[in-house]
C-alpha positions as CSV (number, residue, x, y, z in Angstrom):
1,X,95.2,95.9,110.1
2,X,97.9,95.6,112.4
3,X,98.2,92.6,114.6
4,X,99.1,92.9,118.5
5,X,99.2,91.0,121.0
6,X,99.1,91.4,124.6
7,X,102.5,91.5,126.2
8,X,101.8,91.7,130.0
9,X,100.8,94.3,132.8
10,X,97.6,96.3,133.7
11,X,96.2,99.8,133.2
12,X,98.4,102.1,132.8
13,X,101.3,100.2,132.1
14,X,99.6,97.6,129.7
15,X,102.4,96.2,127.3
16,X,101.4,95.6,123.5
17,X,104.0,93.1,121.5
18,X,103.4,93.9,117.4
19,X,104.7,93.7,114.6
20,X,108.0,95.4,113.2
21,X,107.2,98.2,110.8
22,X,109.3,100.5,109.0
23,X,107.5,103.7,108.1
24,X,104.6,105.3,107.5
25,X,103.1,105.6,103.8
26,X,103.2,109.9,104.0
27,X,106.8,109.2,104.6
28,X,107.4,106.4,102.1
29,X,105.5,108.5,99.5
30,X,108.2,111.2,100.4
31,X,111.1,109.1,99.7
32,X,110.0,107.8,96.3
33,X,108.0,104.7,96.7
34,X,107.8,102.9,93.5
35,X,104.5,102.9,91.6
36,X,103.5,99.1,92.2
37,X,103.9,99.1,96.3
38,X,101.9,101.9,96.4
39,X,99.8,100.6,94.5
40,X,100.0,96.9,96.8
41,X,99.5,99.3,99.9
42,X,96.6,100.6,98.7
43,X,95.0,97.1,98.1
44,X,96.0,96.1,101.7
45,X,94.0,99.4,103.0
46,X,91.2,98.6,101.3
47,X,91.7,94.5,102.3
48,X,92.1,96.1,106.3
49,X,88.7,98.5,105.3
50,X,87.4,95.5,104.8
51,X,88.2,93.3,107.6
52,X,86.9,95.8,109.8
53,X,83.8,97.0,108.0
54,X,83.1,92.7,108.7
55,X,83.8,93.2,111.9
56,X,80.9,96.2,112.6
57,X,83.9,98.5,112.9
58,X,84.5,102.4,111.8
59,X,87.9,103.1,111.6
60,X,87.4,107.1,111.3
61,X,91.3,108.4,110.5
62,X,92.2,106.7,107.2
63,X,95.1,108.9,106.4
64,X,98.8,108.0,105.5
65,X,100.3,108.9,108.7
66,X,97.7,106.1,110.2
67,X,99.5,103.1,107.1
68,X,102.5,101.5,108.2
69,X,105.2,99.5,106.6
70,X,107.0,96.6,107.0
71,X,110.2,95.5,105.4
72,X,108.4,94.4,102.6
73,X,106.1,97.6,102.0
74,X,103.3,96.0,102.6
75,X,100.4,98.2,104.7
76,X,98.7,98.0,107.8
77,X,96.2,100.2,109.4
78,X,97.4,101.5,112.1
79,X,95.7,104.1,115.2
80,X,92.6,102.3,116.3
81,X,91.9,104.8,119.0
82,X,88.8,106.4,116.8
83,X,87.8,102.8,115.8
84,X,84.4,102.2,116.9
85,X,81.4,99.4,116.3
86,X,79.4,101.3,113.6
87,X,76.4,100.7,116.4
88,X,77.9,102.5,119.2
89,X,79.0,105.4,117.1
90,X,77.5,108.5,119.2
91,X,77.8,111.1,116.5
92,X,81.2,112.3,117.9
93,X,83.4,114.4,114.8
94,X,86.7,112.7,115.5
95,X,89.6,112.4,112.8
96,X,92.0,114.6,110.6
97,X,89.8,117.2,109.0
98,X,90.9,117.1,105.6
99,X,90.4,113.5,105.4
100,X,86.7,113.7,106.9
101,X,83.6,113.1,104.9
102,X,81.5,115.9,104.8
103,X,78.7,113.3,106.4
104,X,81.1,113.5,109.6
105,X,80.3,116.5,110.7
106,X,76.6,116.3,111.0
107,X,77.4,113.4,113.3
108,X,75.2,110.9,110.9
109,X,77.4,108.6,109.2
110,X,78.1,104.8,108.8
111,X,81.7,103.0,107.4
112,X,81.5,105.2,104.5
113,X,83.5,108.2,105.8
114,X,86.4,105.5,105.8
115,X,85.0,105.1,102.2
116,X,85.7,108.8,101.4
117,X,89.3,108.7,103.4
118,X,90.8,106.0,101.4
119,X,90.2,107.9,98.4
120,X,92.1,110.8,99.2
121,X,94.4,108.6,100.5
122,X,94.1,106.9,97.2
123,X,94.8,110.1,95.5
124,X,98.3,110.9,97.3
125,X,99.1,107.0,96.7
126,X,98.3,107.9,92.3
127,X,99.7,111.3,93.0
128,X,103.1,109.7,94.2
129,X,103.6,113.3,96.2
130,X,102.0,114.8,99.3
């Protein structure tokens, strides 16, 4: 998961300092990302899923657009803005639609849609084309 921290100012203008990244994975998968970092991205989704399933947290829009790189390829999960605590969740359908979980759109879910998104996220990493 990407780290931040804050930078200075108030709402609107609220600055975020983070880390340097490179790309995203849909673009890194584009340009020929070797087997193994995809493969070491893929672990560090599942280590963010992780962190944040801990935390009580849904991320909701796993996707590679929402994995960024740093110099070094390794991932983080980026776009918090759907992230919810899995108690809170109202029901709302939020996220990229072919990335949902079917479970998503009768508004009953839990941290297993981000379950489901990994894997076809998972799928473009094995495909090594999107």
């Amino acid at each position: 998961v990407i780290d931040y921290m804050y930078g200075g100012g108030t709402s609107p203008a609220v600055l975020l300092v983070m880390d340097r990244l490179q790309r995203d994975l849909h673009t890194a998968i584009r340009q020929g990302l070797d087997w193994i970092s995809r493969l070491q991205v893929a672990i560090d989704v599942v280590e963010g899923l992780r962190y944040l399933h801990s935390q009580g947290l849904v991320h909701r829009d796993v996707k590679l657009k929402n994995v960024l790189l740093d110099k070094d390829n390794r991932g983080k999960i980026t776009d918090l803005g759907f992230c919810k605590p899995e108690v809170m969740m109202s029901g709302s359908i939020v996220g990229t639609p072919i990335h949902m979980a079917p479970e998503l759109f009768t508004g009953h879910y839990d941290n297993s849609v981000d379950v489901y998104a990994f894997g076809i996220l998972f799928w473009y990493v094995c495909a090594g084309h999107v």
